[in-house]
PAFI-967554 format. One line per 2 residues: their letters; for each residue z, y, x of C-alpha. Coordinates in steps of 0.05 Angstrom, whole numbers. Layout:
REM residues N
a) Z,Y,X; ...;
END
This chain:
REM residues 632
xx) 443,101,487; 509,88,512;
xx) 526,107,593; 555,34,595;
xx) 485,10,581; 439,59,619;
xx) 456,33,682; 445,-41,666;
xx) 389,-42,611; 320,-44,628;
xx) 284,33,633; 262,50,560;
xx) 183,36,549; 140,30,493;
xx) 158,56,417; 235,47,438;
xx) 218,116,491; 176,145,436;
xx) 232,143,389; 280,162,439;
xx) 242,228,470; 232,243,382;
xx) 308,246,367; 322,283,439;
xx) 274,335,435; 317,355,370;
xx) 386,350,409; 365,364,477;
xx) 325,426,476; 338,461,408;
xx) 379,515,448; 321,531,500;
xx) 282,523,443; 297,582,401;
xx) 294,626,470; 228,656,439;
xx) 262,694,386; 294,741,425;
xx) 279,734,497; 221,771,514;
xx) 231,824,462; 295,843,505;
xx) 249,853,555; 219,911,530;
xx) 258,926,477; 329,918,493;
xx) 383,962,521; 368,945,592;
xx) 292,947,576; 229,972,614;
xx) 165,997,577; 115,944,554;
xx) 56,972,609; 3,927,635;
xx) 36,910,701; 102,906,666;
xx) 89,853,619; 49,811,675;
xx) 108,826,724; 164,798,669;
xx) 121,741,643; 107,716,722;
xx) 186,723,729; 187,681,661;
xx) 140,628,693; 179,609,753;
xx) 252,616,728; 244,557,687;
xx) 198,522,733; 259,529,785;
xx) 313,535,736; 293,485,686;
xx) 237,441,722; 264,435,800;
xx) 344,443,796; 357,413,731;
xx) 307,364,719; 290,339,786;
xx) 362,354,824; 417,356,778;
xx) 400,299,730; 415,252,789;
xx) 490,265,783; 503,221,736;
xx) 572,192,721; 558,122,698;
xx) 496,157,660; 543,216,631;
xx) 521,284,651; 563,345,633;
xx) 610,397,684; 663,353,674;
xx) 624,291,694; 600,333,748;
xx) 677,358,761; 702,283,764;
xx) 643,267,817; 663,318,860;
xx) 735,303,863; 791,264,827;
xx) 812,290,774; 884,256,743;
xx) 918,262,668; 983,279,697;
xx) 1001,304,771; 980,342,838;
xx) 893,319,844; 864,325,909;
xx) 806,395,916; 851,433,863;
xx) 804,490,874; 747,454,859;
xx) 775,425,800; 800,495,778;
xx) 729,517,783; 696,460,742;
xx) 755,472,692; 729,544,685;
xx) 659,523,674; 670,479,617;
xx) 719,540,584; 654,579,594;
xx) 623,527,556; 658,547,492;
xx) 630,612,495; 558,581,492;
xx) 581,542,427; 607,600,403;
xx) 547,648,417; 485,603,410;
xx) 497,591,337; 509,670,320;
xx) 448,689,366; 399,637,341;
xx) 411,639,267; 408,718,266;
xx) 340,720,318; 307,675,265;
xx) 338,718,196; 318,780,234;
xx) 246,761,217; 260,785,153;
xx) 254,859,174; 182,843,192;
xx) 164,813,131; 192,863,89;
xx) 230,917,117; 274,932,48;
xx) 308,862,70; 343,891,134;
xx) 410,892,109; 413,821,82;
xx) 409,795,147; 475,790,168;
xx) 502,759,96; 451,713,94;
xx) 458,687,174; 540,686,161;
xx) 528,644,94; 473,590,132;
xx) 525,589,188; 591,578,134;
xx) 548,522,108; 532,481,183;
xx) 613,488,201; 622,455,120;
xx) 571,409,130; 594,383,199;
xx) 658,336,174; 606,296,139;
xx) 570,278,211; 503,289,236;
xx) 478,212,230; 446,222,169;
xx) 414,287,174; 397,268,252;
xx) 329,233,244; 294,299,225;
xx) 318,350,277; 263,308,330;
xx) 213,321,279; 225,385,257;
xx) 239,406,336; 165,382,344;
xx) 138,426,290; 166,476,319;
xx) 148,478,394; 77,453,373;
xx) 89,525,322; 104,560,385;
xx) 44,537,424; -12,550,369;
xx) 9,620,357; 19,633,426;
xx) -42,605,445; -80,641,393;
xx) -64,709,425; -81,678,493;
xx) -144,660,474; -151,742,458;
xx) -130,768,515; -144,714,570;
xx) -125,757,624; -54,748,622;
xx) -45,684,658; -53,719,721;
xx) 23,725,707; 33,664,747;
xx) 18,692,804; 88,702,833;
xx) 63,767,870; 64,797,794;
xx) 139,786,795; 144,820,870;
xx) 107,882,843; 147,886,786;
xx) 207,895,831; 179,942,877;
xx) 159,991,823; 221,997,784;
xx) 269,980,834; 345,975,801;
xx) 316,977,724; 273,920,746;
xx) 327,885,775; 365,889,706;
xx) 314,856,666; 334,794,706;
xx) 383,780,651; 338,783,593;
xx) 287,738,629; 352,691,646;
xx) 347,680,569; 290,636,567;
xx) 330,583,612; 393,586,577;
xx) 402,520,544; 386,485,616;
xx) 464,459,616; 445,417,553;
xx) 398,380,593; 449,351,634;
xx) 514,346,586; 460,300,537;
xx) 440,257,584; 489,212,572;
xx) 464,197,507; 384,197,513;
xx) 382,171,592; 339,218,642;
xx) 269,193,622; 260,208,556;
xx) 294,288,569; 240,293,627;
xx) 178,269,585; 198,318,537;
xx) 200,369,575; 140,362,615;
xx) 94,342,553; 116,387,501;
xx) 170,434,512; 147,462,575;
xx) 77,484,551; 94,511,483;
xx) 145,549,520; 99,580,568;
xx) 44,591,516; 89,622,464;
xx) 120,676,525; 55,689,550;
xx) 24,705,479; 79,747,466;
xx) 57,787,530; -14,777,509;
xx) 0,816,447; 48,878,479;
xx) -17,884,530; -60,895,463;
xx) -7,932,415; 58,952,466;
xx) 97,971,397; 91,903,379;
xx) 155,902,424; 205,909,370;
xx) 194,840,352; 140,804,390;
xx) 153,738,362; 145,747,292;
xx) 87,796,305; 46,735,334;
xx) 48,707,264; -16,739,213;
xx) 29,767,152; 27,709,112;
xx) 55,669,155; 125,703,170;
xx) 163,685,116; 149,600,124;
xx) 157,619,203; 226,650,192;
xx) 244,586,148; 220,541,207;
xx) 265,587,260; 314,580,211;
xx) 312,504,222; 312,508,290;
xx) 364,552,297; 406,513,257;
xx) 386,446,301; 407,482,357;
xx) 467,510,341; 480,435,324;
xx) 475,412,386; 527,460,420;
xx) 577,448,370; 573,371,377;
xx) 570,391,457; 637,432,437;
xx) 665,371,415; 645,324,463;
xx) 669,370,514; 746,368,477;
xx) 743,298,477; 739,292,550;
xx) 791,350,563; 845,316,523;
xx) 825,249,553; 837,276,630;
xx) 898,315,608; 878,391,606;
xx) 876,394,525; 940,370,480;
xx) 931,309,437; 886,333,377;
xx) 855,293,314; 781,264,335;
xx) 741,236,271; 690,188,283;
xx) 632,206,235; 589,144,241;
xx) 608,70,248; 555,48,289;
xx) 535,106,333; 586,123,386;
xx) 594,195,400; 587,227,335;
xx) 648,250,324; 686,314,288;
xx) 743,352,317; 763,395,261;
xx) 806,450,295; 749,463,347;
xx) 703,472,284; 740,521,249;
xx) 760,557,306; 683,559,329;
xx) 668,579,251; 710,640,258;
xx) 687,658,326; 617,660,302;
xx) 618,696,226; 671,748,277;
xx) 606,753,326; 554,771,272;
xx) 597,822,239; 622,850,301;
xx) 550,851,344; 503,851,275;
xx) 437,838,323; 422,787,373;
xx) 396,841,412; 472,861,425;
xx) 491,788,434; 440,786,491;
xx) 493,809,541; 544,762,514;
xx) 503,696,516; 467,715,592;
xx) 545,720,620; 572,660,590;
xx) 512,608,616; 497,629,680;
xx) 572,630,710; 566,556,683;
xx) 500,548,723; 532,584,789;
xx) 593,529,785; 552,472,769;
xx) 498,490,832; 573,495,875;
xx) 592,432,849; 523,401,864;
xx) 535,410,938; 591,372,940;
xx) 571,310,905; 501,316,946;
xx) 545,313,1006; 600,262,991;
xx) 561,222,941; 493,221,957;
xx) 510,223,1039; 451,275,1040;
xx) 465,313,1110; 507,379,1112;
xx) 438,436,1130; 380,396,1078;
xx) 441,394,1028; 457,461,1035;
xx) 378,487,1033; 364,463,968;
xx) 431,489,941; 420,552,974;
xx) 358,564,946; 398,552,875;
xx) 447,589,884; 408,648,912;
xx) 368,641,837; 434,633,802;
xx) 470,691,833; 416,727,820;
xx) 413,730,747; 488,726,745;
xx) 485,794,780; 434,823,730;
xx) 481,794,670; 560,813,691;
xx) 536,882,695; 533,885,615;
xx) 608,871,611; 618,930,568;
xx) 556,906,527; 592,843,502;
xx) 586,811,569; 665,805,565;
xx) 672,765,508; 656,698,546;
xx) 691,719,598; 754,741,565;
xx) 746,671,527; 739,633,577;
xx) 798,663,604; 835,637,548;
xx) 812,576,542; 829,561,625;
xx) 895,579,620; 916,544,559;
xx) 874,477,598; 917,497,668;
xx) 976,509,626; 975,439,593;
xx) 961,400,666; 1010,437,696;
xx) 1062,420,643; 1048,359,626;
xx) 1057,348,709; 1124,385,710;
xx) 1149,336,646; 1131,276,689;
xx) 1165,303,743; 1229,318,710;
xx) 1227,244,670; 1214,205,737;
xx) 1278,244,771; 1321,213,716;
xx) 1282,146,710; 1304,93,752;
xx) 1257,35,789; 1232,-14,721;
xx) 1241,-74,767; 1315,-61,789;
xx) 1335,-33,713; 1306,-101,700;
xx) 1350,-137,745; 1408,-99,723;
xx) 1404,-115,650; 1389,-198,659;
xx) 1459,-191,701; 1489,-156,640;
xx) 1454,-212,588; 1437,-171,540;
xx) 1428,-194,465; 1354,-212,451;
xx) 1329,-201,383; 1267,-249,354;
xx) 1198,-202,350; 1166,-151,398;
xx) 1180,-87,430; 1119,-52,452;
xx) 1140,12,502; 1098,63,521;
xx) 1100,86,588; 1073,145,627;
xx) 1091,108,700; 1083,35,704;
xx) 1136,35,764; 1193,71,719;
xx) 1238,52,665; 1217,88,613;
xx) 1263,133,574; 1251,99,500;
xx) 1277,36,529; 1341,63,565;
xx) 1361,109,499; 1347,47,457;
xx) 1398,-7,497; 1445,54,505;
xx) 1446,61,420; 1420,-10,390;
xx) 1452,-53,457; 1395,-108,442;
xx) 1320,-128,468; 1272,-156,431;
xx) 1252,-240,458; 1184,-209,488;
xx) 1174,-141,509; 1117,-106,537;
xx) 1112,-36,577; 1047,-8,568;
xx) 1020,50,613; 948,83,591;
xx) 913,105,649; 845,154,643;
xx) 788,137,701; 736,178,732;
xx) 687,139,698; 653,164,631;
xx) 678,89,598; 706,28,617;
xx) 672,-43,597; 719,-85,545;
xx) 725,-144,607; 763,-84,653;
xx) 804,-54,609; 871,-86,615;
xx) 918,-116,673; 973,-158,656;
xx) 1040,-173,702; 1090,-224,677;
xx) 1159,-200,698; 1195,-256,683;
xx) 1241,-274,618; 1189,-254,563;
xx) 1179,-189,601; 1106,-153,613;
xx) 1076,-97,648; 1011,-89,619;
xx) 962,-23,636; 902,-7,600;
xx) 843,39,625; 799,82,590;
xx) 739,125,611; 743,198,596;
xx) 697,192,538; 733,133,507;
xx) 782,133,447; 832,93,461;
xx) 866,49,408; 921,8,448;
xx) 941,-40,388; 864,-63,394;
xx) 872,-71,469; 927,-112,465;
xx) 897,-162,414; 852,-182,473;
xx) 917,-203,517; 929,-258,469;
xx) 919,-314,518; 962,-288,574;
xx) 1017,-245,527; 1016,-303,473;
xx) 1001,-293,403; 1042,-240,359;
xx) 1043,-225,289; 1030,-147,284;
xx) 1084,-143,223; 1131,-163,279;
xx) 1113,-122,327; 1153,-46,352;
xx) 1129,9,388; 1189,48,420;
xx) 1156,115,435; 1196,168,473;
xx) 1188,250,438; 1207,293,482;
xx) 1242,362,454; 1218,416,517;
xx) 1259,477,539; 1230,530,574;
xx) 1274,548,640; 1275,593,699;
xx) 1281,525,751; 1214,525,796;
xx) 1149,501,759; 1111,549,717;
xx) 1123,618,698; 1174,619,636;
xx) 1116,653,587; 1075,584,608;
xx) 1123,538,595; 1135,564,527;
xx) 1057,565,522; 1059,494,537;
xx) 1125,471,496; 1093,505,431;
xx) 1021,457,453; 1066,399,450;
xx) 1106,412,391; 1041,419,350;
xx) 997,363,391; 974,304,359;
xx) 1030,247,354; 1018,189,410;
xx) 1023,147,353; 958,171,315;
xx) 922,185,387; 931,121,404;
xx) 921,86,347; 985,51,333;
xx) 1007,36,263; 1061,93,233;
xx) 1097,49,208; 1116,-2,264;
xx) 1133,65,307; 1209,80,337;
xx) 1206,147,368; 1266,161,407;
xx) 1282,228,422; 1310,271,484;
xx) 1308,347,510; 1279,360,584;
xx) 1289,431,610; 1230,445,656;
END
């Protein structure tokens, strides 16, 4: 469900929000999903682990309890869900509600912006780890079924993964209709076996009582206090709930996760501890342990499923999140595929696959266990959570109007959570803990690099450009030779001349009998309805000044916009019809701006960006690209 509906359709009822909480149990919560694999076994059993003892396990499984009930159930569900940007969710929704955020030049709360910006880099890291992590927690089940098969786990997890990056150019539409299914298999998997081994060892749902949790802390002080990041792994997944709202709407991802993922959750962790108090070995793999013998090898092709379901839905979340980056000017121009003609958003970017491809078959052979990709994934997700529970304040404050000390209660008890486990987690920066970080790193400064660049160029071309309405004046003085057809110029400032049009008088000394300046414009708003997006301004003598507005998860597709300014442009035969685009050649300097090593950062982005002509859908072969060099 489109953003562009949710906000003026009716609320979804009947076999319409059965349908819809089906398909987004399978996008929504396959990452939190596939938590059980690994979670509570690095408890006990990972570097950072404590021994599986009575008050242990009930100590860990109350901390289990209440981190998604806070986490998951109070900030995300009940507080965060309401930011909604026209029904998107996501950082960057979140990052546009809290302040302006503009394609080219100065925005207003740079910081702010700068720390949203981080976030969603962090968010690579998540579509980079969740895959590796979740495909090798569910092969590692073959070690328990048959220990001779430890060493084909890592070929086998790198050729299921080779085979998702293959199959993703082909879409998800088709294939998209069983992940709800087979997600409901599995969580109602995860709640018979857990409940089985609750129904052996009853005793172990004292663990809710949070004073379990307390006494855990007080007997093993600092160890105690590291075991906060392996329990933070049962919430990670939490920033899908938001970034997908866009395309489910908030009811059906609440139902969900009241009704079915919440409870198998909670009954698969606390059989888990059920069966360390019984067998405490058990640690080395309490998950597959649950499961008689029989049953681990169909389990491990179920986790497989999932695994693959969820590492679906952060690599689709990887792309979405590209889209929106190029669209409010922190990522070059690059190639989007739409995979499906009829439902929006599916869509395939194929240098972020590859790149993510890499990334993960590099993880598995470099980390071999999702034990040692614990650290990693802990990092990556909760310095997302700390930004988004910063960036939460401010839209509760300037959005919402709540007042400054019940605003910043609730987001002090959030961040007091969140700082928490990001405590417990950046501690394992030598454990893989830098990875994220050092990506995200990467990722932010090619993002700053690009804004700050592409605000430099505009800078430099609006120094050299004069006014549009007194170059106009100047030319109707000189009566210049018009030429029958149209001239269609694109234009990065709709007050300017742009440079195609003074390079093409200076070198053809002719203009075309109608001529329109176009300037594309990217709001705050997720889209923009069909009946908003386009101004026209007659200027006189067959002259227009037309601007066209896209939301930052549009694709925009100008020749198509245009089409609908037939009754105020007049009709024009498209085989008549130019489009004067300006390239611009750029050369690095020492003037003021960016360091020199970022501008040639940013001139080798724009020599390899995607043309304007294929981003904005314009015909190659009605193009006129105009060249010039700008030293910045």
């Amino acid at each position: 469900m489109s953003a562009a509906l949710s906000h003026c359709s009716p609320a979804p009822r009947g076999r319409y929000l059965a349908t819809l909480c089906l398909v987004a149990l399978g996008v929504v919560y396959g990452d939190i999903g596939t938590s059980p694999l690994y979670a509570i076994r690095e408890c006990f059993y990972g570097p950072h682990a404590v021994t599986p003892t009575h008050d242990h396990v009930l100590g860990v499984l109350s901390l289990v309890f209440w981190a998604l009930v806070i986490v998951i159930s109070i900030k995300y569900l009940a507080v965060v869900l309401h930011a909604d940007n026209q029904g998107e969710g996501g950082i960057l929704s979140l990052t546009a509600l809290a302040t302006p955020i503009r394609p080219t030049g100065r925005q207003e709360r740079a910081a702010l912006v700068l720390v949203g910006i981080f976030g969603a880099a962090l968010l690579y890291g998540d579509g980079l780890i969740t895959p590796a992590i979740s495909v090798l927690g569910a092969m590692e089940g073959l070690s328990v079924a048959e220990p001779v098969l430890q060493p084909y786990v890592v070929p086998i997890t790198i050729a299921i993964l080779v085979a998702l990056f293959l199959f993703q150019r082909r879409g998800t539409a088709g294939v998209g209709g069983v992940f709800g299914p087979v997600t409901l298999l599995w969580f109602a998997v995860l709640a018979l076996l857990g409940a089985l081994q609750i129904a052996r060892v009853p005793a172990v749902l004292a663990a809710v009582n949070p004073m379990h949790a307390v006494r855990f802390f007080l007997d093993t002080g600092w160890a105690g206090y590291l075991v906060l990041g392996s329990v933070f792994l049962v919430v990670t997944g939490g920033e899908a709930l938001y970034a997908d709202m866009g395309h489910f709407g908030t009811r059906p991802i609440r139902i969900d996760w009241f009704l079915v993922v919440l409870p198998a959750l909670l009954l698969n962790y606390f059989g888990q501890g059920a069966l360390l108090l019984e067998a405490p070995a058990a640690a080395a793999n309490p998950f597959y342990l649950l499961a008689p013998q029989w049953a681990v090898v169909p389990l491990i092709v179920l986790a497989v499923a999932a695994a693959v379901i969820a590492s679906q839905a952060v690599i689709s979340g990887a792309y979405s999140l590209t889209m929106q980056a190029v669209q409010l000017g922190f990522s070059p121009r690059i190639r989007i595929d739409h995979t499906s003609g009829h439902q929006f958003g599916q869509i395939y970017i194929g240098a972020v696959n590859w790149a993510l491809m890499a990334g993960c078959i590099l993880l598995v052979l470099g980390f071999r266990t999702s034990s040692n990709l614990a650290a990693a994934y802990g990092v990556a997700v909760t310095s997302t959570m700390v930004i988004t529970t910063v960036l939460l304040y401010v839209v509760a404050r300037d959005r919402w109007g709540w007042p400054a000390v019940p605003a910043a209660a609730v987001v002090l008890v959030f961040l007091l959570v969140d700082l928490a486990f990001f405590g417990a987690n950046i501690i394992k920066v030598a454990q893989g803990g830098w990875l994220p970080l050092a990506l995200a790193a990467a990722v932010y400064v090619v993002m700053t690099t690009w804004k700050g660049g592409r605000r430099l160029l505009a800078e430099r071309i609006q120094s050299e450009a004069r006014p549009l309405d007194e170059f106009l004046r100047e030319i109707r003085q000189q009566g210049v030779t018009r030429v029958p057809g149209t001239a269609i110029f694109m234009n990065g400032t709709a007050s300017r001349t742009p440079p195609a049009l003074r390079h093409n008088l200076a070198h053809n000394k002719v203009l075309h009998d109608r001529v329109v300046f176009v300037t594309v414009k990217t709001q705050q708003v997720p889209h923009v309805p069909a009946n908003q997006r386009l101004e026209i301004e007659n200027l006189g003598d067959g002259v227009y000044r037309a601007k066209v507005y896209y939301g930052f998860m549009d694709e925009p597709n100008v020749p198509q916009a245009l089409q609908g300014a037939a009754e105020r442009l007049g009709p024009f035969d498209s085989k008549e019809t130019t489009y004067f685009l300006g390239r611009e050649t750029i050369i690095a300097t020492r003037r003021p701006g960016m360091a020199v090593w970022r501008e040639r950062l940013f001139a080798l982005m724009a020599r390899n960006a995607t043309t304007a002509t294929a981003y904005f859908g314009i015909p190659p072969g009605r193009v006129v690209e105009l060249g010039e060099q700008i030293e910045i």
